[in-house]
C-alpha positions in Angstrom: -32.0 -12.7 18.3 -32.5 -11.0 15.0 -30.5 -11.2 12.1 -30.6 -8.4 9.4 -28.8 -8.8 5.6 -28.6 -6.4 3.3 -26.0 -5.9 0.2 -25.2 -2.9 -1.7 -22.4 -1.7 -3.4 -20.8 1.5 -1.2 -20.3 4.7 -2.6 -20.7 6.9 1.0 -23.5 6.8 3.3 -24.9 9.1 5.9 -23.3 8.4 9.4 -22.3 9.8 12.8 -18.8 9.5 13.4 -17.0 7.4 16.2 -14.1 7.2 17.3 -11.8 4.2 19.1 -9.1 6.0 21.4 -6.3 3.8 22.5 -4.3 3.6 25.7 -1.0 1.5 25.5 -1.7 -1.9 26.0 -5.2 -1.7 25.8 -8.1 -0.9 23.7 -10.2 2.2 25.4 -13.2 2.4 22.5 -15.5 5.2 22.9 -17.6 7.7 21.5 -17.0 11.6 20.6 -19.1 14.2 19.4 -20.4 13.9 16.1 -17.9 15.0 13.5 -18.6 18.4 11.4 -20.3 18.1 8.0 -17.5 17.0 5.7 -17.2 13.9 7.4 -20.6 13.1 8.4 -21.1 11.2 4.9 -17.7 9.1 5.6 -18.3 5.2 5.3 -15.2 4.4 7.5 -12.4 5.4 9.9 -9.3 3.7 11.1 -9.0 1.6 14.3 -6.3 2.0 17.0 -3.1 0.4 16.1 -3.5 -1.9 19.0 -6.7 -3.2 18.1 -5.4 -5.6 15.1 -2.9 -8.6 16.3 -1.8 -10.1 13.1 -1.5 -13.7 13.0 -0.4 -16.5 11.1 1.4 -16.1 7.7 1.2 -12.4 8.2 2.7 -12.4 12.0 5.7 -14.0 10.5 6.1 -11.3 7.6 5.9 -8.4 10.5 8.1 -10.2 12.6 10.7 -10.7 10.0 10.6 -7.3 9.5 11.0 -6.7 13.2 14.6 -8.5 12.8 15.3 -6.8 9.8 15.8 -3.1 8.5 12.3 -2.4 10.1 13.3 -2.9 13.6 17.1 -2.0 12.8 17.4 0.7 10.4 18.9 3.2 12.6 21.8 0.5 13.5 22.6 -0.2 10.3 22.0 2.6 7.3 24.8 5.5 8.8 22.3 8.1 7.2 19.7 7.3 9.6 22.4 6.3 12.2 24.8 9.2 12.5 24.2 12.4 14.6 20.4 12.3 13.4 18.2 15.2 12.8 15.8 14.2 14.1 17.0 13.8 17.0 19.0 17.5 17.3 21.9 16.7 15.5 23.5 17.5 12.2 22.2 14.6 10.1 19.5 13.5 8.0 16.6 15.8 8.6 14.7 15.4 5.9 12.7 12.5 4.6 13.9 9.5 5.0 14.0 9.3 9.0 10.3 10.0 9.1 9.8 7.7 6.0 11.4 4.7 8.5 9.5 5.9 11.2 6.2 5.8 9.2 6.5 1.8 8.9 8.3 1.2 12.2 5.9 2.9 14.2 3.0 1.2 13.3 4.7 -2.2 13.1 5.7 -1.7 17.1 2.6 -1.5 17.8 1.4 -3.9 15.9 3.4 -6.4 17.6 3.0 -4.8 20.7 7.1 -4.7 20.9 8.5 -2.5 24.0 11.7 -2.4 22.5 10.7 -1.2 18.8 8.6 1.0 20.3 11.0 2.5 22.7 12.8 3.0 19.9 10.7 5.2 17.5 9.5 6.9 20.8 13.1 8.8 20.8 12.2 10.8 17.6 8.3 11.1 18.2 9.4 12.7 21.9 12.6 14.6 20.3 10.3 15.9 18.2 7.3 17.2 20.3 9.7 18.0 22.9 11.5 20.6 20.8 8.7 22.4 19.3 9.4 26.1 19.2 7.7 28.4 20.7 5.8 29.7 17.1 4.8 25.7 16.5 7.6 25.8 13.7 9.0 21.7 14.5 11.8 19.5 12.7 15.6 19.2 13.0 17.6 22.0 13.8 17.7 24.2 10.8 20.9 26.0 9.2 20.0 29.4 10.4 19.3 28.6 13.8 22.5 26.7 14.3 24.7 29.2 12.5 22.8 32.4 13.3 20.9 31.9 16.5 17.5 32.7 13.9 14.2 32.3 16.0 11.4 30.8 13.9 8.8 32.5 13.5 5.7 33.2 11.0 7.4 36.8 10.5 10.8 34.9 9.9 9.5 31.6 8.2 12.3 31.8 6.2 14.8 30.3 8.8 12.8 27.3 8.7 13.1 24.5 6.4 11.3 22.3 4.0 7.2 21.8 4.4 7.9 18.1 2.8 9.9 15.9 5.6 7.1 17.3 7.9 4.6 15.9 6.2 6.0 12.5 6.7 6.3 13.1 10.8 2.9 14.1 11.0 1.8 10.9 9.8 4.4 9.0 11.9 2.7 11.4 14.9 -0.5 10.7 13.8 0.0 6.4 13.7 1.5 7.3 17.2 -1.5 8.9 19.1 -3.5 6.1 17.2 -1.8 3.9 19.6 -1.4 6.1 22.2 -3.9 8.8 22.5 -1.3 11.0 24.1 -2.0 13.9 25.3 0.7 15.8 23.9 -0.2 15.4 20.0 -3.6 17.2 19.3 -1.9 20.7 20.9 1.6 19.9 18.6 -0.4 19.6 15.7 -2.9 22.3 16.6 0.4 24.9 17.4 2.3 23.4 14.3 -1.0 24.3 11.8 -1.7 27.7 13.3 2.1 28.4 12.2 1.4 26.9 9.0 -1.3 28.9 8.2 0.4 32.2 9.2 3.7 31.5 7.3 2.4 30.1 3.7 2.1 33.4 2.4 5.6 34.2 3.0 6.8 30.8 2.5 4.7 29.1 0.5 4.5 24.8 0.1 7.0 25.3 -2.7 9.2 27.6 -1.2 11.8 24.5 -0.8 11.0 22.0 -2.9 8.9 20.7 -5.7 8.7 17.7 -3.1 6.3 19.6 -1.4 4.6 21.2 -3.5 3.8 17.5 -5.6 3.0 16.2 -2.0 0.6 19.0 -0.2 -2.4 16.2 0.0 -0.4 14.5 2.7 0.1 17.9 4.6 -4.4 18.5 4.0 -5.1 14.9 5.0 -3.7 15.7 8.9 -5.1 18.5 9.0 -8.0 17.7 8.2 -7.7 14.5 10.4 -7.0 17.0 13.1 -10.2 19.0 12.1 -12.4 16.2 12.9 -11.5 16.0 16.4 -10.9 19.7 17.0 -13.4 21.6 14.9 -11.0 25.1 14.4 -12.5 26.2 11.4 -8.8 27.5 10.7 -7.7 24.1 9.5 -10.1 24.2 6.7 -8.6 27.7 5.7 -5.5 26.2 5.9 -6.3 22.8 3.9 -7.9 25.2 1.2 -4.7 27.4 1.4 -2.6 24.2 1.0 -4.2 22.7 -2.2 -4.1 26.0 -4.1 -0.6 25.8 -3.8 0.2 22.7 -4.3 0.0 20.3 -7.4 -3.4 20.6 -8.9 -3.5 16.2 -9.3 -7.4 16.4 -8.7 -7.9 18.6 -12.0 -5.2 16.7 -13.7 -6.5 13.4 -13.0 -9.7 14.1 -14.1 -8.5 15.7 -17.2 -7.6 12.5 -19.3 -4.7 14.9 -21.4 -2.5 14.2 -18.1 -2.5 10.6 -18.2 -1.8 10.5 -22.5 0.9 12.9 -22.3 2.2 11.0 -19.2 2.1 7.6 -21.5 3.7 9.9 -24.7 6.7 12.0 -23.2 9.3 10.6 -21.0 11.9 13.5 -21.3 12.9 16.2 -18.4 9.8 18.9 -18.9 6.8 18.5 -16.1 8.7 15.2 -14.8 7.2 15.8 -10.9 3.7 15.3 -12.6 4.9 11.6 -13.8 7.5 10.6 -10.8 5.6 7.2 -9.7 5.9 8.0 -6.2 4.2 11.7 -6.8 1.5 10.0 -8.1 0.6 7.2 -5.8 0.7 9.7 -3.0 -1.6 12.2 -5.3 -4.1 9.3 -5.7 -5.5 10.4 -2.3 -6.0 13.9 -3.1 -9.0 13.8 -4.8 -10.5 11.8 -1.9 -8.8 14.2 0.7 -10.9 17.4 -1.3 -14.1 15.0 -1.3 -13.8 15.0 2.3 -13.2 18.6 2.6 -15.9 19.8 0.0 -18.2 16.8 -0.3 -18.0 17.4 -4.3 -19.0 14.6 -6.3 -16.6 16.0 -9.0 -13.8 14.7 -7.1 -15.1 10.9 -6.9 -15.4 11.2 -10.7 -12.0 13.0 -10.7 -10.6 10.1 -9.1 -12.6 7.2 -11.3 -11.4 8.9 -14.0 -7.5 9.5 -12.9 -7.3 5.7 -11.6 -9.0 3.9 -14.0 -6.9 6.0 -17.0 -3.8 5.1 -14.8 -4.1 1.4 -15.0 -5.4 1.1 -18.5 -2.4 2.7 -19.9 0.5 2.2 -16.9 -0.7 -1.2 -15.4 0.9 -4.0 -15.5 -0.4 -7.6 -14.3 0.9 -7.4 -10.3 -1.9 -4.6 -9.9 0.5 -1.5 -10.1 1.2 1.0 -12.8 4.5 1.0 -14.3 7.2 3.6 -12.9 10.3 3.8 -13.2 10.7 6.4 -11.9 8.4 8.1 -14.3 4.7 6.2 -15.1 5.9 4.8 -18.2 3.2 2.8 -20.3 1.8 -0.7 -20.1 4.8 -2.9 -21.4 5.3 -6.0 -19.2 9.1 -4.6 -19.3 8.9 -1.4 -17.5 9.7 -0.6 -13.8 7.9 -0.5 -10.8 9.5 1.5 -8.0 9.1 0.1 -4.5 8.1 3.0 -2.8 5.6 3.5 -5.8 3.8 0.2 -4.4 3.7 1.3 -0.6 3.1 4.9 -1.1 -0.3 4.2 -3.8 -1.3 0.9 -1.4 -1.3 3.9 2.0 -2.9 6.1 -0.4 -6.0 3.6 -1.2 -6.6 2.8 2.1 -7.5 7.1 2.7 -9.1 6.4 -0.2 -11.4 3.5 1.0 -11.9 5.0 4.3 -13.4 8.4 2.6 -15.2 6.7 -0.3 -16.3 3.1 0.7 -15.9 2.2 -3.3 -15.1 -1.3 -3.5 -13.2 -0.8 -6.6 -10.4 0.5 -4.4 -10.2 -1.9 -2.2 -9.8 -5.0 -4.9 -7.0 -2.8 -6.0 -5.7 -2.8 -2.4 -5.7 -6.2 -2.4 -4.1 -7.3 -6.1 -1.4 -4.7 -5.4 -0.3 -6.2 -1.6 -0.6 -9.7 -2.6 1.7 -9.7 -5.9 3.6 -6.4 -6.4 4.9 -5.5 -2.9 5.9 -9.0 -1.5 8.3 -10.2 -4.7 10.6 -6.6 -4.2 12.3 -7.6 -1.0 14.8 -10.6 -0.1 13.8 -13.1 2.7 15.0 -11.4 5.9 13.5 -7.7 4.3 17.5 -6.6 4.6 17.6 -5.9 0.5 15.2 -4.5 -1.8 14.8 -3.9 -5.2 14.6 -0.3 -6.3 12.6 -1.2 -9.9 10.9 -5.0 -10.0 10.2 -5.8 -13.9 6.7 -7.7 -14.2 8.8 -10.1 -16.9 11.9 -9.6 -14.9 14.5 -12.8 -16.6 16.9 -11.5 -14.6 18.0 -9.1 -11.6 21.1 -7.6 -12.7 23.0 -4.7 -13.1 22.0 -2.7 -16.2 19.9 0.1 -18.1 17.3 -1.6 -19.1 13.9 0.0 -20.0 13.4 2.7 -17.4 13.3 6.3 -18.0 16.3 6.8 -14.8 18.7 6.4 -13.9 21.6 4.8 -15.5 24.8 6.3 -14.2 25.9 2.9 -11.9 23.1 0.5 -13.4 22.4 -0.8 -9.8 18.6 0.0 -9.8 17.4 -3.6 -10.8 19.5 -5.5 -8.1 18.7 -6.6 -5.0 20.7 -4.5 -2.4 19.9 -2.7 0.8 21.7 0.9 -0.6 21.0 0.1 -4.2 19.0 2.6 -6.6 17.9 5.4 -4.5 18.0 5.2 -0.7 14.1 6.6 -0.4 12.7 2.9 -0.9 15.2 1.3 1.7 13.6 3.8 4.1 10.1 3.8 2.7 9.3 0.3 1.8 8.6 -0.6 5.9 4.9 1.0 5.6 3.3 -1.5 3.2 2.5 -4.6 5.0 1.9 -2.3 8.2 -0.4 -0.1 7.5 -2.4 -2.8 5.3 -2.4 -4.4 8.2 -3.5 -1.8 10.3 -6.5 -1.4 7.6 -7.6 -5.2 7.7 -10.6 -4.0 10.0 -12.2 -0.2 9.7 -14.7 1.3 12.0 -18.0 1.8 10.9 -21.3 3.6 12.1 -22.5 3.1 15.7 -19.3 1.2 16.7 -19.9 -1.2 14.0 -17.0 -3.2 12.0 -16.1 -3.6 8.5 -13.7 -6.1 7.6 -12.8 -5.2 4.0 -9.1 -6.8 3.5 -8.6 -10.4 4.7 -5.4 -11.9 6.3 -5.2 -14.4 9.3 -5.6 -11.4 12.3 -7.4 -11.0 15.6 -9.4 -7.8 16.4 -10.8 -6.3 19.6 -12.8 -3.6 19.8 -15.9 -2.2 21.8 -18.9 -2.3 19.5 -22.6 -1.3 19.3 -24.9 1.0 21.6 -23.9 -1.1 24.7 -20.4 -0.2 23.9 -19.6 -3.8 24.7 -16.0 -5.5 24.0 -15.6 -8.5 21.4 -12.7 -10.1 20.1 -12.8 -11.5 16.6 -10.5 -14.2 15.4 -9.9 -14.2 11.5 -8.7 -17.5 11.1 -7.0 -18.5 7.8 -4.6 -18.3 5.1 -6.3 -16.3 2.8 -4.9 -15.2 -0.2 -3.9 -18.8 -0.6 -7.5 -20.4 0.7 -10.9 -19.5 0.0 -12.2 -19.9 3.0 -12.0 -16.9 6.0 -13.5 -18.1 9.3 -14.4 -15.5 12.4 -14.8 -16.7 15.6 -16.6 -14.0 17.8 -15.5 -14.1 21.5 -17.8 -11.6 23.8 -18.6 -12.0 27.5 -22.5 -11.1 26.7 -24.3 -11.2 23.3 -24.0 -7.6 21.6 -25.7 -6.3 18.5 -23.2 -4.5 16.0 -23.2 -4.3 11.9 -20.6 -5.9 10.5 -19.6 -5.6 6.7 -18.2 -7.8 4.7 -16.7 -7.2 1.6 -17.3 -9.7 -1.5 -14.4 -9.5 -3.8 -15.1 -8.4 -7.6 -13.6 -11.4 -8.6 -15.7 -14.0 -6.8 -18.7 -14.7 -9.0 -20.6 -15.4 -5.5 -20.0 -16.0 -2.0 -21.3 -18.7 0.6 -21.8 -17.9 4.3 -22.2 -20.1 6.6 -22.9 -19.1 9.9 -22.6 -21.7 13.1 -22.6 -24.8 10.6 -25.3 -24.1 8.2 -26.0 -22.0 4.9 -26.9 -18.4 5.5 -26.7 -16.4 2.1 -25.0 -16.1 -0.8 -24.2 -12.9 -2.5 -22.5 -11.9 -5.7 -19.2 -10.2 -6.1 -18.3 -6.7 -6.3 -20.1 -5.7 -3.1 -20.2 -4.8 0.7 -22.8 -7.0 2.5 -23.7 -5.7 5.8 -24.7 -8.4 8.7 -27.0 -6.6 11.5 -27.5 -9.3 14.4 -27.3 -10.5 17.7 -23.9 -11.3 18.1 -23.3 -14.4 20.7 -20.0 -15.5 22.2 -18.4 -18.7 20.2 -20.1 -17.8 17.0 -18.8 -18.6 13.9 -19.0 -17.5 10.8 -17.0 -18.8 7.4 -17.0 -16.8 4.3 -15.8 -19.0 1.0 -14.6 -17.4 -1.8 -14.4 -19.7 -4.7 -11.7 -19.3 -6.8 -11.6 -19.8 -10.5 -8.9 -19.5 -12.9 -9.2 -17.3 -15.7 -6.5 -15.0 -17.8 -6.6 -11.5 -18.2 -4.7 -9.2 -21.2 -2.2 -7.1 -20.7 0.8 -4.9 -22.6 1.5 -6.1 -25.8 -1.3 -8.2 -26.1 0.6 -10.9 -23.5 -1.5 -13.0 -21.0 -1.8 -13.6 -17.5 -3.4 -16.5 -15.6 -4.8 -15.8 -12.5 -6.7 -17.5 -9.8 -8.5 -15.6 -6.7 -7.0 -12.2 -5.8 -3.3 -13.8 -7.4 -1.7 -14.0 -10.1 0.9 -16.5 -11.4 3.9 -16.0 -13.0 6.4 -18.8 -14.5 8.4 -20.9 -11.6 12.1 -20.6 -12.2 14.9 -22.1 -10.6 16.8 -19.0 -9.2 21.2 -18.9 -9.3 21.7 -15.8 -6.9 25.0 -14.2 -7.1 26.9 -11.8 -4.9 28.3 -8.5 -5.9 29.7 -5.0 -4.4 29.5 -1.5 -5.7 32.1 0.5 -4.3 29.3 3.3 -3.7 26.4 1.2 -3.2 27.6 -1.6 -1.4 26.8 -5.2 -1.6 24.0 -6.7 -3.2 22.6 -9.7 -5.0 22.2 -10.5 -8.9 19.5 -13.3 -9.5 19.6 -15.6 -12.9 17.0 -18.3 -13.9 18.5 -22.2 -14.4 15.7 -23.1 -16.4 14.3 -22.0 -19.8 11.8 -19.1 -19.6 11.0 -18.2 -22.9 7.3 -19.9 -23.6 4.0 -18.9 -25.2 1.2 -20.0 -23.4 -1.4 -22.1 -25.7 -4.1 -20.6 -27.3 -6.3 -23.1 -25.9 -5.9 -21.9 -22.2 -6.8 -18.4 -23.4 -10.4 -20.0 -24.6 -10.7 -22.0 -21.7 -8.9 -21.8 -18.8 -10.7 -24.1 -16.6 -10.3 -27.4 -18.7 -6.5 -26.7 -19.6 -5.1 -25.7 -16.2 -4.7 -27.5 -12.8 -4.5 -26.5 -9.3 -2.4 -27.9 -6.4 -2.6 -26.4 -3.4 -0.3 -27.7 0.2 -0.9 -26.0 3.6 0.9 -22.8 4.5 4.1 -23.7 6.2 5.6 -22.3 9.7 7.8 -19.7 9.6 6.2 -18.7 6.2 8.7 -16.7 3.8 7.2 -15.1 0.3 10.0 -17.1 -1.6 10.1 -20.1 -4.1 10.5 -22.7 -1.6 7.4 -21.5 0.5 4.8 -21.2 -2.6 1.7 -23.0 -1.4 0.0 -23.3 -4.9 0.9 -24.0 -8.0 -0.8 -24.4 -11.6 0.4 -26.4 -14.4 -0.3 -25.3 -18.2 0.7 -26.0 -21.5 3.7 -24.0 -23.5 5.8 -23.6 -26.0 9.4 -22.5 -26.7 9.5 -19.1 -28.6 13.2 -19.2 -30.3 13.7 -16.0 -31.0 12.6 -14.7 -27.6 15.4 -13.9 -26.3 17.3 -11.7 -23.1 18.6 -8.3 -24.8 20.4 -5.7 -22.8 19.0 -7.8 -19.6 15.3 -7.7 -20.6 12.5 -10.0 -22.2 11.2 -7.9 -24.7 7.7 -9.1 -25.6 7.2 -10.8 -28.5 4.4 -8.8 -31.4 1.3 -10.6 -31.8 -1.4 -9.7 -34.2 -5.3 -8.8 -33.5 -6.5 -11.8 -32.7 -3.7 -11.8 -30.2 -1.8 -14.7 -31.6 2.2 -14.9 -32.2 2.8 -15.7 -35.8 6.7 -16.1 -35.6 8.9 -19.5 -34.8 7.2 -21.9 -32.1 9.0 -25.2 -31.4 6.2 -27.8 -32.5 6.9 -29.5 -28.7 4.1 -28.7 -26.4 6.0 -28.4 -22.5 4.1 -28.7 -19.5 4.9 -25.6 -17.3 4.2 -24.8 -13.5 3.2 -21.6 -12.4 3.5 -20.1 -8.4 1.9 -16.9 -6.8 3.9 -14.0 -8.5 4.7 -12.4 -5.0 6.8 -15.3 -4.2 9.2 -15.4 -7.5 12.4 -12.9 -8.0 12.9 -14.1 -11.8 9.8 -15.0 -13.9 7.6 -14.7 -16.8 4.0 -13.8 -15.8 2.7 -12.0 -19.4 2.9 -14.7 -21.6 2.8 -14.2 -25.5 0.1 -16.8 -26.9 0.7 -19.3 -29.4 -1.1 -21.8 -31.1 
């Protein structure tokens, strides 16, 4: 046996691609030929959908999805329901049945659910099936039902728009992840070859903005497709494609774009600050990285992200939106599909780049912004989640649209706009399809952690191993693998040490084996033996962090904690929007925390932690942690036009106004499991 360590942090490193093609029901791993130059230098590609089995607390969230809108949505939403057009009828052909699709499909196989998948299968076979002759595909279009048109690259205008496409190629793509069927590479291949011949004609805006903000998704298959195929025609088309489209990489890294974004919120260049334009453009950079191998576009991206959260974020690990990125004030909006669309977009982006940066902000994002935004049985969402949100209610509030029914704060499966009751299914799985990556020479890289199991073929030998990730993590610091292999096989495996772990233990089989600062991937080259088992521990420390306003948030591991409040949920109907809920604290919320847990966190804050429980449900009475600190009231804090308006502090970051003299003792939870909360606190002395 040999055993090999090394650490560094990743930025792209010279490999030859592999591939793992799956089979229904199985997982078929093998090699292909070595991918062409622009993806030679790629750290990471995704696994099969069938390789991951999610377990524990994160097997219950998927399956709670399975019995809600996820597994149901076309049996209870009429647009998705009724004569669909995706399925040759007259309605919805455009985005948000392929938006559905794009969560549902990878959660089917996830769970390895016959009936769920037999269910998206309709669409994904409707839709190859009826592929015209040119390679145009989608719902029946206007001109072909009314005037008998035939598609064409000479007739392009008969089609429809490039955007809802997009969306089924990924759905397409998640499919032949779990399927390798046959069928896809020559739809895709037909589909681009029309592409390329009709964008002069009909070019990605010809339709829609939509389309035009959106052309990285359209590149990205492509160029997915390109690494299989090698037709030099797809890198035409990819360039073709971003020329057209939404120049996001030149914007990003042109810092003007992110200040006039923070300055303006009125109706000129509003694509270029919709929230959910640019959590999808975040990728684009990456995407043109891949294609050009330009370093310009890593810094392009550093620059655009980091620019994004220093002026848009907000504690939970997403930048304000709502719908337009709207500043750094613990009172804007976050849109839903804001969260999933810019969580799908990092995991391209840690794929491409290997930069562990991204994938900490993969991980703050999933385990605070996304899980708080949906009720318990993932039937009712909210369009815009507040990060001091005192109360769900109808109302204007902060955000920059819209107002007209006031419905875009409550919890309600039509509320707001309907794009989030369709989109919101593609956050917890495709983060958990991107637990585990391939890595060089059939290695591993397991660079997000939830309780899972993974089986894939690994090394030269090409040998199978199942790994179970045992734990609760983000609510433990302790992951445990437990290698199961019918002969001993060497593969790498990376590991990647949070940025906020000041340093990691292994252990390996009972006994000490390194430690290693944060902010890193370590890679682990051995002998791998059958009942192995290896236990990473993450010690977590508390500490705040500053925010919007000068406010303050106490965190602890990859969480963050917000205020627990006693929640009085109320029922209501909109005559257009249907029924939804309303959710009001019982309790007080309007503290300061004390300066002295600013200075020292540790001595002024404790911990309590209870096991996971069955059946686990991201809501108040399921919180596994809590932290008590010190507070007191601020008088004049008060609600105003339904929001929490943060109290002015000076420099030094102090509130000088009226503070009861009475110091409380508060309790804190996990911010994903509250509805109503405080979570940037002012600071008082």
């Amino acid at each position: 046996m040999f055993l090999h360590i090394s650490a560094q942090k990743i930025t792209g490193f010279a490999l030859l691609i592999t591939s793992f093609c799956a089979v229904p029901g199985q997982v078929n791993a093998q090699k292909v030929q070595a991918a062409p130059s622009f993806l030679e230098s790629q750290p990471y590609h995704q696994l099969p959908l069938n390789a991951i089995k999610p377990k524990g607390w994160l097997l219950d969230q998927l399956k709670t999805m399975r019995d809600g809108t996820t597994g149901h949505l076309d049996e209870v939403y009429a647009k998705v329901k009724n004569d669909n057009g995706w399925l040759g009828g007259k309605g919805d052909g455009w985005e948000e049945t392929p938006y559905w699709l794009d969560g549902a499909v990878p959660l089917a196989y996830l769970l390895d659910d016959k009936v769920v998948q037999d269910k998206v299968l309709q669409y994904i076979n409707w839709t190859i099936d009826h592929q015209r002759p040119s390679g145009y595909f989608g719902p029946v279009t206007k001109e072909e039902r009314e005037h008998k048109a035939v598609i064409t690259p000479g007739n392009c205008s008969a089609g429809e728009d490039w955007w809802p496409k997009m969306v089924m190629l990924k759905v397409i793509r998640q499919y032949y992840l779990a399927s390798n069927d046959p069928r896809v590479i020559p739809f895709m291949s037909k589909f681009f070859k029309y592409q390329l011949q009709s964008l002069k004609a009909c070019p990605i805006n010809k339709w829609s903005e939509w389309a035009e903000s959106r052309g990285a998704d359209n590149i990205m298959i492509a160029q997915w497709l390109y690494s299989i195929n090698h037709d030099k025609s797809l890198i035409e088309l990819a360039n073709l494609i971003e020329t057209q489209s939404f120049q996001w990489s030149e914007w990003f890294g042109n810092r003007n774009w992110a200040i006039n974004a923070a300055t303006q919120q009125n109706d000129q260049y509003w694509m270029r600050r919709h929230a959910v334009n640019v959590a999808m453009a975040l990728k684009s950079p990456s995407i043109n990285y891949q294609r050009t191998k330009n370093p310009k576009y890593l810094t392009q991206l550093k620059t655009g992200f980091n620019d994004l959260m220093t002026l848009h974020g907000l504690p939970m690990g997403i930048f304000s939106g709502d719908e337009d990125i709207h500043g750094n004030a613990p009172t804007q909006g976050v849109e839903l599909c804001a969260i999933t669309e810019a969580m799908f977009s990092l995991e391209e982006i840690i794929g491409i780049t290997g930069d562990i940066q991204y994938m900490d902000a993969l991980e703050r994002m999933t385990f605070n912004a996304l899980p708080t935004q949906t009720t318990d049985d993932y039937n009712a969402k909210q369009y815009f989640q507040v990060a001091n949100q005192v109360q769900i209610s109808r109302g204007v509030f902060d955000f920059s649209l819209p107002f007209e029914r006031e419905m875009c704060n409550v919890l309600g499966m039509k509320s707001g706009y309907t794009c989030c009751l369709a989109n919101m299914h593609q956050g917890w799985t495709k983060f958990a399809s991107h637990l585990w990556y391939g890595t060089a020479a059939n290695g591993l890289a397991a660079l997000e952690y939830s309780p899972n199991e993974i089986t894939a073929k690994v090394g030269k030998t090409n040998s199978e191993i199942t790994i179970k990730e045992i734990t609760t993590y983000p609510f433990e610091d302790k992951i445990n693998f437990e290698f199961v292999t019918k002969k001993d096989v060497a593969f790498s495996l990376q590991l990647r040490i949070p940025g906020w772990c000041k340093e990691a233990v292994l252990m390996l089989n009972g006994k000490e084996l390194k430690r290693e600062k944060g902010g890193q991937v370590i890679t682990l080259d051995r002998i791998w033996k059958n009942d192995d088992k290896l236990t990473l521990e993450f010690p977590m420390e508390m500490i705040t962090s500053n925010w919007g306003k000068n406010s303050r948030t106490i965190e602890r591991g990859p969480l963050v904690y917000a205020l627990k409040l006693e929640e009085k949920w109320e029922k209501g109907n909109d005559k257009v929007e249907g029924d939804y809920f309303s959710v009001f604290p019982k309790s007080d919320w309007n503290y300061g925390l004390l300066e002295s847990i600013v200075k020292d966190p540790k001595s002024n804050l404790t911990v309590s932690v209870k096991p996971v429980s069955e059946k686990f449900v991201w809501n108040l009475a399921h919180a596994p942690i809590e932290i008590t600190a010190s507070g007191k009231k601020i008088p004049n804090w008060k609600v105003v036009d339904g929001m929490a308006r943060q109290p002015i502090t000076d420099r030094t970051g102090i509130y000088r106004g009226e503070v009861d003299d009475k110091t409380e003792k508060i309790t804190l939870v996990p911010y994903g499991f509250t509805k109503v909360r405080i979570v940037a606190f002012p600071v008082v002395k």
